[in-house]
C-alpha positions as CSV (number, residue, x, y, z in Angstrom):
1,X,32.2,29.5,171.9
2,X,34.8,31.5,174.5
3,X,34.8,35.0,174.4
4,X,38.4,36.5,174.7
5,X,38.3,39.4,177.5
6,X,41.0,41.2,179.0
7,X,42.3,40.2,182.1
8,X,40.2,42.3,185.0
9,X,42.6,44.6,186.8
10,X,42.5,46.0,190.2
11,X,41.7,49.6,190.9
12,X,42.6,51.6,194.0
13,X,39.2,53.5,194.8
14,X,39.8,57.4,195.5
15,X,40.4,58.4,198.8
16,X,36.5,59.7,200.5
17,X,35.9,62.9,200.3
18,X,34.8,64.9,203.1
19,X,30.6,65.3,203.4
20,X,30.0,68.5,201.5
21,X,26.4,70.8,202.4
22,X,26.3,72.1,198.5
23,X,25.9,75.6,198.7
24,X,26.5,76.3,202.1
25,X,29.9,74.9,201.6
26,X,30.5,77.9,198.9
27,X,28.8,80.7,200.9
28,X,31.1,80.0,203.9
29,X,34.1,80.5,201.3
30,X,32.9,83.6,200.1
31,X,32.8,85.2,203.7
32,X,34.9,87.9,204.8
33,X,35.4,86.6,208.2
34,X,33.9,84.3,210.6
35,X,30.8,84.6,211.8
36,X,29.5,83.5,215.7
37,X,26.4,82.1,216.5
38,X,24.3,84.4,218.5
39,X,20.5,84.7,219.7
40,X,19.9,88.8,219.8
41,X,17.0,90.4,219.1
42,X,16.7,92.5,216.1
43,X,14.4,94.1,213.9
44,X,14.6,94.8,209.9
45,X,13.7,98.2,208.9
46,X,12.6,99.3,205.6
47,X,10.6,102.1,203.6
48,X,12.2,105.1,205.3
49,X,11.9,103.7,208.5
50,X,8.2,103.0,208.4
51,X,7.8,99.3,208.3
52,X,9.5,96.7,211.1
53,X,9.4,93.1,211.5
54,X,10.6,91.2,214.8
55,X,13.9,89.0,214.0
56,X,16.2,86.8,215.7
57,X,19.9,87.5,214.7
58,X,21.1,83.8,214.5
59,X,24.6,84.4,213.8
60,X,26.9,87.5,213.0
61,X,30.3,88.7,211.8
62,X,31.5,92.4,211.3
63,X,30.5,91.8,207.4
64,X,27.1,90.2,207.9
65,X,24.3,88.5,209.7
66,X,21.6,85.8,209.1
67,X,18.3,86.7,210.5
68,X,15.0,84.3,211.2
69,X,11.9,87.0,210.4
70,X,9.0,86.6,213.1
71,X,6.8,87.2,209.8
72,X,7.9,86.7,206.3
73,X,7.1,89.1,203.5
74,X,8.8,90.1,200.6
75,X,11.4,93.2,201.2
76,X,13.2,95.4,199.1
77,X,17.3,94.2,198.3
78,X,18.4,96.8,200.9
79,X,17.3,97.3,204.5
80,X,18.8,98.0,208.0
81,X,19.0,95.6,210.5
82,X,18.7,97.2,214.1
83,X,21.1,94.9,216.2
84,X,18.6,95.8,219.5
85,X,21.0,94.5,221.9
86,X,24.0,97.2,221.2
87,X,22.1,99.8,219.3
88,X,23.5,99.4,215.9
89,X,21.6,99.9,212.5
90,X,23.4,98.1,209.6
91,X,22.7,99.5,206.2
92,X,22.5,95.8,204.8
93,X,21.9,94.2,201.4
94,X,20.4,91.1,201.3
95,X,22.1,88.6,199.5
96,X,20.0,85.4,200.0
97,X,16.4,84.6,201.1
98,X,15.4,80.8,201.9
99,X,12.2,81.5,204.4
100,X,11.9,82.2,207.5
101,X,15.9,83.1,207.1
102,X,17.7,85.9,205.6
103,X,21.5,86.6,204.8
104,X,22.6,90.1,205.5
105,X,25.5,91.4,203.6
106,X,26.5,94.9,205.5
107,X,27.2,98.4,203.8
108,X,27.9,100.6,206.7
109,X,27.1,100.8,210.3
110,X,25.7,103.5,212.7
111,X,25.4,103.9,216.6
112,X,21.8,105.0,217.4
113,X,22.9,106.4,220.3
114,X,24.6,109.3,218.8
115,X,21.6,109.7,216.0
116,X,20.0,112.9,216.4
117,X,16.4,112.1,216.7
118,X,15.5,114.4,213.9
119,X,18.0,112.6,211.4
120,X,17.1,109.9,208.9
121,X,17.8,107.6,211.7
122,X,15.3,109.0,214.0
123,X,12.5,106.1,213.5
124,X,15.2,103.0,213.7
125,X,16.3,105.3,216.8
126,X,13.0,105.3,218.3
127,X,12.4,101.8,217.3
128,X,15.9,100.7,219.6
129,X,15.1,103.1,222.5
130,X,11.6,100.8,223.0
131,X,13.8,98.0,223.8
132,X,16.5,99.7,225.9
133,X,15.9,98.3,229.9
134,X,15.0,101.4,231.9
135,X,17.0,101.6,234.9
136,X,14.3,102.2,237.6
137,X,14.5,105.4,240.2
């Protein structure tokens, strides 16, 4: 017995699409501008100044940062990050944790150099001044 089926028909395949990294893809939409890759040394700063870890900035833009911790732990949503190489604490809120790396999303900026050591930026202060070559005599 024949079985009556439709002629088959030829179908143009969509064009390919270019390789997508999932979410990556959407973060790097959502940023404000472009970031650079960098390796600086940099240290997150938390509880009023009283607890530091070692990072690695890994890339930065004027809006934000990712970081690599020396030493994960668990932090609170907003810390600084001490940008060791120009003397900069960000007031940063983190917006995405996949260990060892963090995302930094920035509030506000401040130059250490003009913190008055007594100010709330004394510690972070101290804490960039450890790193600052001497010049010798």
């Amino acid at each position: 017995m024949a079985i009556d089926r439709p002629p088959l028909q030829l179908v143009e395949a969509p064009a390919p699409q270019p390789a997508s990294d999932g979410p990556a893809d959407a973060r790097k939409e959502k940023r404000a501008g472009p970031r650079r890759r960098v390796l600086f040394g940099g240290k997150i700063v938390f509880a009023l100044g009283a607890r530091s870890i070692d990072c690695t900035i890994r890339d930065l833009s004027e809006a934000g940062a990712q970081v690599r911790l020396a030493a994960f732990e668990l932090l609170p949503e907003e810390v600084y990050l001490i940008e060791l190489r120009r003397g900069l604490a960000h007031e940063a809120r983190v917006a995405w944790v996949r260990p060892p790396h963090l995302g930094l999303q920035f509030v506000r900026s401040h130059l250490l150099a003009e913190a008055p050591p007594s100010s709330e930026f004394g510690a972070m202060r101290r804490l960039w001044l450890e790193h600052v070559p001497r010049s010798s005599p």
